[in-house]
C-alpha positions as CSV (number, residue, x, y, z in Angstrom):
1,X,91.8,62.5,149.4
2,X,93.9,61.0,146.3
3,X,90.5,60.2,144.7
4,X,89.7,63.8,144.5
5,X,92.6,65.3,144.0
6,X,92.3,63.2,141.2
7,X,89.3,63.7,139.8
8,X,89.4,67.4,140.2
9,X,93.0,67.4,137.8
10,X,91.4,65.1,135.5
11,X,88.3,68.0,135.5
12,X,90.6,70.9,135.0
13,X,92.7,68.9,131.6
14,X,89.4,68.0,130.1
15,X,87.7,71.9,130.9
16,X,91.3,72.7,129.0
17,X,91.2,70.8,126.4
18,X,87.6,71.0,125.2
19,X,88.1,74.9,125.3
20,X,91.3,74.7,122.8
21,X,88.9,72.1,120.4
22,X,86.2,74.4,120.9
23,X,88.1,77.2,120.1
24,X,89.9,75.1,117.0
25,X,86.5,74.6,115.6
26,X,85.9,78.4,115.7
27,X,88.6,79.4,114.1
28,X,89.2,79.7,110.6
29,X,91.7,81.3,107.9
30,X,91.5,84.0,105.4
31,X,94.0,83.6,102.3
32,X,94.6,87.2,100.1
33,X,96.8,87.7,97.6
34,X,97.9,90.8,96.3
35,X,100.7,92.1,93.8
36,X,102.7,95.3,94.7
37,X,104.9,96.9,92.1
38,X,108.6,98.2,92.9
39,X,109.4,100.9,90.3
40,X,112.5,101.4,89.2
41,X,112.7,104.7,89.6
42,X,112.4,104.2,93.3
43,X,114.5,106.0,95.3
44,X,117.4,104.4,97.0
45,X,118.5,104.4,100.5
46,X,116.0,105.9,101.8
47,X,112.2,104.1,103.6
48,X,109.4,105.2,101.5
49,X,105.9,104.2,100.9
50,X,105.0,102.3,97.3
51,X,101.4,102.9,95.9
52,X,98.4,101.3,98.4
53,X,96.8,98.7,96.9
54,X,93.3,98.5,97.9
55,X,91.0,95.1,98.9
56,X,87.7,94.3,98.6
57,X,87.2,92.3,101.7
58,X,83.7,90.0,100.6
59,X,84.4,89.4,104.3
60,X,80.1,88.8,105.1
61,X,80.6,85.9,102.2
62,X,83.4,84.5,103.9
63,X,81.8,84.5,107.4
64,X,78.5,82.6,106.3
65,X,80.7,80.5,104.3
66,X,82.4,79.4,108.1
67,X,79.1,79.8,109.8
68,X,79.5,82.9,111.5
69,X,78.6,86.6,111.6
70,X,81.0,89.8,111.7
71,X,79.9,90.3,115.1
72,X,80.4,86.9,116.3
73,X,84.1,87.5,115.1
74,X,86.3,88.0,118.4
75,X,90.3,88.1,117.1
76,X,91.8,88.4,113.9
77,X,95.6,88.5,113.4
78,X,98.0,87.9,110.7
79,X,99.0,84.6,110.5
80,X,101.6,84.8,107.7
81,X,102.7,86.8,105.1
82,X,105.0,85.5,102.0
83,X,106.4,88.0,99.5
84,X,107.6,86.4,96.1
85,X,109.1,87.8,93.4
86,X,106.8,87.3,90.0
87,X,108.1,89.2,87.4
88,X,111.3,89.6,86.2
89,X,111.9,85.8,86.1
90,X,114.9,85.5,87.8
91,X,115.1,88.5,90.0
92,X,115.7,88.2,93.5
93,X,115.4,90.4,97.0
94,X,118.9,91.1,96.6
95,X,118.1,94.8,95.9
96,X,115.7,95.1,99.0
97,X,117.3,96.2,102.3
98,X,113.7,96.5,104.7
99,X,110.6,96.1,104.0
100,X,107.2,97.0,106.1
101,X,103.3,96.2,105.8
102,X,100.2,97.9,106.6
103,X,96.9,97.7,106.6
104,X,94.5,100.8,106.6
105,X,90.7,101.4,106.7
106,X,88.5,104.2,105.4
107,X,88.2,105.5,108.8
108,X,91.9,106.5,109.2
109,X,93.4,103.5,111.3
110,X,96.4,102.1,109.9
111,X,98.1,99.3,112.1
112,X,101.9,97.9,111.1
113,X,101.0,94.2,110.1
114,X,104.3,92.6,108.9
115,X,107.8,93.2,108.6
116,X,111.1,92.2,107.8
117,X,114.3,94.1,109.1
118,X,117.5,92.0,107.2
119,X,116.1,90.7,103.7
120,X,118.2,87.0,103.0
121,X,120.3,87.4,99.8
122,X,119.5,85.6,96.6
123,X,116.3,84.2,97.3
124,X,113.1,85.5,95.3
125,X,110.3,84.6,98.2
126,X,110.2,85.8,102.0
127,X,108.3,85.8,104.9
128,X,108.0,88.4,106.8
129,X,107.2,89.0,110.8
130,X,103.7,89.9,112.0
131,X,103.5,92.1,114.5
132,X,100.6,90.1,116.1
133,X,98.7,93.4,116.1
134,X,94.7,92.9,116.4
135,X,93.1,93.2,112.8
136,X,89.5,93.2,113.1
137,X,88.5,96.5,112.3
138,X,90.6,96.0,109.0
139,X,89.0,92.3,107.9
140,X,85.2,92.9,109.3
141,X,85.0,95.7,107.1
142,X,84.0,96.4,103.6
143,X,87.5,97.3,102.0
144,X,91.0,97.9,103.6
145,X,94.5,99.3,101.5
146,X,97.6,97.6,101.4
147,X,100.5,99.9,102.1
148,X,104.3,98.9,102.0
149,X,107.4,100.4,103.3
150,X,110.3,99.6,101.5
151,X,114.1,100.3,101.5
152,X,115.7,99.4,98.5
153,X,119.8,98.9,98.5
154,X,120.6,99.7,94.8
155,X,119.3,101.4,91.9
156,X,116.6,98.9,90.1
157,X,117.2,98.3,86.1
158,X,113.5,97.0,85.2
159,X,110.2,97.5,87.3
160,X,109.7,94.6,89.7
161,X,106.4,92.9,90.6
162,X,105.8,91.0,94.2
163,X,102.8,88.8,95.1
164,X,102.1,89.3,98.8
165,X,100.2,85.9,99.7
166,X,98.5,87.0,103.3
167,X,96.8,84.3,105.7
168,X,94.7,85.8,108.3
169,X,93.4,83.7,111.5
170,X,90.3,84.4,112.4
171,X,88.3,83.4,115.4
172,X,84.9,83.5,116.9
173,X,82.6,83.2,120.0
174,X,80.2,80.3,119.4
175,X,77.2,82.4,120.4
């Protein structure tokens, strides 16, 4: 009776661990980077959208290029999402009080991706919380835009430019 009980837990952990390999071999990442620009004529106080900054996804490419298909593409999801500070040298999210990502598509979806509620003081990159919402309408596609939310503290002197580094996960079926 030991022998089997055995066996059939030593079945179970290697059925659970081949299907997390499996599933680490199906998986892959997609890196973007983007700038937005923070005007400084932007309004303070007050959560308002900056100008969408559209993507051209090349997405096909990319799937060949990790031997898959869009259709073959199960989950995709936001696996990080950096925002540093690029131009002024120097500057840093002091000025920036919330901040929120989208992503929309040509046929009218827009899904929350990213977000960051208390910006840390005098630091010029951070990373914001994903929402963990579902993106594959958004990455299978053609093109999608780029849309920020952003509450800004005080009154800007220059124009300030942000490179939004996004890594998407990106997994699979094997058939």
């Amino acid at each position: 009776m030991k022998s089997i009980l055995f066996s059939l837990l030593a079945l179970v952990a290697f059925v659970s661990i081949s299907c997390e390999k499996i599933d680490d071999l199906l998986t892959f990442y997609i890196d973007e980077e983007e700038m937005i620009k923070i005007d400084s004529a932007f309004p303070v106080g007050m959560l308002v959208p900056l100008t969408p900054v559209n993507v051209t996804t090349n997405s096909e490419e990319t799937f060949k290029n990790n031997k898959t298909r869009a259709e073959l593409v199960k989950d995709v999801s936001l696996n990080k999402l950096t925002l540093t500070i690029t131009d002024p040298a120097g500057e840093n999210f002091n000025f920036l009080r919330k901040v929120e990502i989208y992503l929309s598509n040509d046929k009218g979806e827009e899904t929350r991706i990213a977000y960051l509620d208390e910006i840390p003081q005098n630091v010029n990159t951070i990373t914001l919380k994903s929402t963990n919402a579902k993106l594959d309408n958004y990455i299978k596609g053609e093109s999608y835009s780029v849309r920020t939310k952003a509450t800004i503290g005080k009154p800007l002197s220059n124009d300030i430019s942000i490179k939004a580094a996004m890594r998407f996960k990106v997994t699979a079926d094997p058939i």
